[in-house]
C-alpha positions in Angstrom: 0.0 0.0 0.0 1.5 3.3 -1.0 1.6 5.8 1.6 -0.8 8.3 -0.4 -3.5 5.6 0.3 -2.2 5.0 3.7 -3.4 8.4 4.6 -6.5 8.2 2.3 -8.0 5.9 4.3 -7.0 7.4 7.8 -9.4 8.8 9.8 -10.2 10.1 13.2 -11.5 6.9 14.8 -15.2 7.4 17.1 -15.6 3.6 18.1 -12.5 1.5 18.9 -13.2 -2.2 19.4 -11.6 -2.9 22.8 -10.7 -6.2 22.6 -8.2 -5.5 19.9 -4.8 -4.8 21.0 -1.7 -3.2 19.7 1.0 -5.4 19.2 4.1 -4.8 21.8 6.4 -4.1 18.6 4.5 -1.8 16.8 4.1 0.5 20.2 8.0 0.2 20.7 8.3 1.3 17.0 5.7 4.1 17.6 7.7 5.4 20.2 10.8 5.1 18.6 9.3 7.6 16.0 8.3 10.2 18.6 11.8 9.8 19.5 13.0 10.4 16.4 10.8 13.4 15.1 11.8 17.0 13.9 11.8 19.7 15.7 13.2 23.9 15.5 17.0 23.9 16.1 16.5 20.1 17.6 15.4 21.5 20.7 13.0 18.8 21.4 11.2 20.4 24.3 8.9 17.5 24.9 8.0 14.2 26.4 5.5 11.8 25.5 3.6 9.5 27.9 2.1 5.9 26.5 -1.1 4.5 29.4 -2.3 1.5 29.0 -3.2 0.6 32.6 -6.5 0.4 32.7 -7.0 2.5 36.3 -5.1 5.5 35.0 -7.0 5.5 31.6 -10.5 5.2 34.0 -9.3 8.8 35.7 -8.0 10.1 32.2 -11.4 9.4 30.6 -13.2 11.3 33.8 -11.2 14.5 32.2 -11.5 13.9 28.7 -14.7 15.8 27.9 -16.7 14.1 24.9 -13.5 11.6 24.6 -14.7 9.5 27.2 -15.3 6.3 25.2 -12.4 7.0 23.4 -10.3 6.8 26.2 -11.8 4.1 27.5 -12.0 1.6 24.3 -8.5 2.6 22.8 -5.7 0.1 23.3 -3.3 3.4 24.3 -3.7 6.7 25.1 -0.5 8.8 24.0 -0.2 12.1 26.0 1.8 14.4 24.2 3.5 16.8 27.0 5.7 20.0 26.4 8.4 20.8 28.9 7.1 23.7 31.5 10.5 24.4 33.1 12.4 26.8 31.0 15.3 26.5 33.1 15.2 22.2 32.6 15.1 23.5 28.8 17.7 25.7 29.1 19.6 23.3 30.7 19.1 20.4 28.8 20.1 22.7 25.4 22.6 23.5 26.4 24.0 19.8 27.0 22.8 18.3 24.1 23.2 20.8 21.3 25.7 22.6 19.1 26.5 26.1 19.9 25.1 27.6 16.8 21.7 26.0 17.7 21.6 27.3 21.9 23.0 30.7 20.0 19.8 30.6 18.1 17.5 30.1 21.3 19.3 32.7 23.3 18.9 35.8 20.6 15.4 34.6 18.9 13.5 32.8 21.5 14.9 33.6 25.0 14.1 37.4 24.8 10.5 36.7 24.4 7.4 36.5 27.3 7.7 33.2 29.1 4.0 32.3 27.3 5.7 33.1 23.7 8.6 30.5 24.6 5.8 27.9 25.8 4.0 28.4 23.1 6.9 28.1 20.4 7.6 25.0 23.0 3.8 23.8 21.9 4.7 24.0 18.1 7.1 21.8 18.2 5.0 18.9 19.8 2.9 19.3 17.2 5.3 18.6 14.6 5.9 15.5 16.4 2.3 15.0 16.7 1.8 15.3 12.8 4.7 12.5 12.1 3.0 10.5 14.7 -0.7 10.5 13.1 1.2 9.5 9.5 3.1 6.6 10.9 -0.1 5.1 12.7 -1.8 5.6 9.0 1.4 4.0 7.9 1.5 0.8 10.4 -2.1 0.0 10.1 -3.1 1.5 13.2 -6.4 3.7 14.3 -6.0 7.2 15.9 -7.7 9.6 17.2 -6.1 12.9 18.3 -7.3 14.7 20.7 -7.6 18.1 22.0 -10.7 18.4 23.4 -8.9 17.2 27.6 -8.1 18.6 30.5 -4.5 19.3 30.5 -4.0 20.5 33.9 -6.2 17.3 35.4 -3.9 15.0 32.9 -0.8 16.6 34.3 -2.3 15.9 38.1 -3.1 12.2 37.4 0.8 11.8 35.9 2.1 13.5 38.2 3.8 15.9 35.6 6.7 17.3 36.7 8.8 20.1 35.0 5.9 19.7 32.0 2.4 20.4 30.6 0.2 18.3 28.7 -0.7 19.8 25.0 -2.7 16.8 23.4 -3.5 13.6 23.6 -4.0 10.4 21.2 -6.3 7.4 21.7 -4.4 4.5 19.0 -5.8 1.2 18.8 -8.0 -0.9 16.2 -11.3 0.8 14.8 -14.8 -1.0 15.9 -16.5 -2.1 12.7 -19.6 -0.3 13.1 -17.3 2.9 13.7 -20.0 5.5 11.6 -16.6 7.7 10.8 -14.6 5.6 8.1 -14.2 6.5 4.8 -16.2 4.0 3.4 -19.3 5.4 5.6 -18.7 8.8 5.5 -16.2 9.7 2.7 -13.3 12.4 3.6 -13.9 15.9 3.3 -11.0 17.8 2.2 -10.6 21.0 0.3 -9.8 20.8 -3.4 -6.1 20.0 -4.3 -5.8 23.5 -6.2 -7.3 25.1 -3.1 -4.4 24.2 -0.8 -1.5 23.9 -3.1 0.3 26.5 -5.1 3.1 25.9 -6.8 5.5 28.7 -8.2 
């Protein structure tokens, strides 16, 4: 299957079936791709936490708004945190990266507000967020990201420390009457000339 048709037939799963689980090598490989996403200057100001006990996916699905099933059928739920501390940041940049790349963070980003920095800290998870949702389309596996949490309660219930949960993703195996795939309700994108531009 070519990837174009990988991420044809993606979708943001509604209805996992829960007695479907996600093999232990295909998690290790989905973490190993967190691991290895892009991010500005490297600076890879994040950390991402796989649950699948069952008790500490009970109390994420309490603060998880409409995602409640989701949480609660998915096989994982993938929290994706960015660090809080700027000082851990700082420290940990200046460890593991080159001097032109700390030089960069010290004149463009350091001057900024604290909630600029966090928020250029936020961007990057997504990136890793967006390589994440492409290599579950790639591997077979169902997805469903999610924004619509309560980060500060996910932070309390694990136990967070030094960082801030941005988004979360429920992965697992689609139920078959799941109403949202493609073949039931096709995808809805904007036309091809719409979005692209070439020059």
């Amino acid at each position: 299957m070519s990837f174009i048709t990988s991420m044809q037939q993606r979708y943001t799963t509604k209805k996992y079936d829960a007695s479907k689980k996600i093999e232990s090598e295909k998690i290790r490989e989905l973490q190993q791709v967190l691991q290895l996403s892009p991010s500005s200057i490297n600076s890879q100001p994040w950390k991402f936490t796989f649950v699948s006990d069952i008790d500490t996916k009970e109390q994420l699905s309490k603060v998880s708004w409409l995602n409640t099933s989701k949480v609660l059928e998915s096989d994982t739920i993938v929290v994706f945190n960015r660090i809080d501390d700027i000082a851990l940041f700082e420290k940990q940049i200046e460890e593991e990266l080159p001097e032109g790349a700390v030089g960069y963070y010290k004149e463009f980003i350091k001057p900024k507000p604290e909630e600029e920095i966090k928020a250029w800290f936020n961007r990057q998870v997504y990136l890793a967020l967006g390589v994440f949702l492409s290599a579950c389309a790639e591997m077979g596996i169902d997805a469903t990201p999610m924004e619509g949490i309560e980060p500060e309660n996910y932070d309390k219930i694990l136990n967070n420390k030094g960082y801030a949960t941005v988004v979360a993703v429920a992965i697992g195996y689609r139920d078959d009457e799941d109403f949202n795939q493609p073949d039931r309700k096709p995808k809805s994108r904007l036309a091809f000339d719409k979005v692209i531009e070439t020059v």
